[in-house]
C-alpha positions, 0 to 999 in steps of 0.5 A, a space after each residue: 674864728 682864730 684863737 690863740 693857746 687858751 682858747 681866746 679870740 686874739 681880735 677881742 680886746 677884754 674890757 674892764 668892770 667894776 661890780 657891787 654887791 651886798 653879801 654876807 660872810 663870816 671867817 671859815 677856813 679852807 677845811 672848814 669849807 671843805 667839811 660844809 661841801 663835803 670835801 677832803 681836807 688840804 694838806 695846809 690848811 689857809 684863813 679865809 671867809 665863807 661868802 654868801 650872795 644875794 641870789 643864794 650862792 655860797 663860796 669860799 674866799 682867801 683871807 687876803 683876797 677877801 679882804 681887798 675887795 670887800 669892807 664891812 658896812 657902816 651904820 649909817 650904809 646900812 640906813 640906805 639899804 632898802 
């Protein structure tokens, strides 16, 4: 198999997804992520929110990345989930 320089079949074409999820998240800075992981804290400390999934899994998100993938739920959304 060829690869090129990150390691990645040049033959592969990537194919595009969309996901949807129903997780949970409240604002948590950088540092305060680093303190609940047991972490040093960064020099520039940076908004962002503390996300937690369905299967368990907890990370840390950018403020603005954050913000562009998910929206709060509405009430009536709310009402669908089972």
């Amino acid at each position: 198999m060829e690869s090129n320089a990150n390691g990645r079949d040049p033959n592969k074409i990537p194919i595009a997804y969309i996901g949807c999820k129903i997780i949970t998240a409240y604002p948590c800075s950088l540092n305060e992520w680093n303190y609940i992981k047991g972490k040093a804290n960064e020099e520039e400390d940076r908004e962002g929110y503390l996300v937690n999934y369905p299967d368990g899994y907890m990370s840390w998100s950018p403020k603005a990345t954050f913000e562009e993938a998910y929206r709060p739920i509405s009430e009536n959304e709310k009402l669908m989930i089972v």
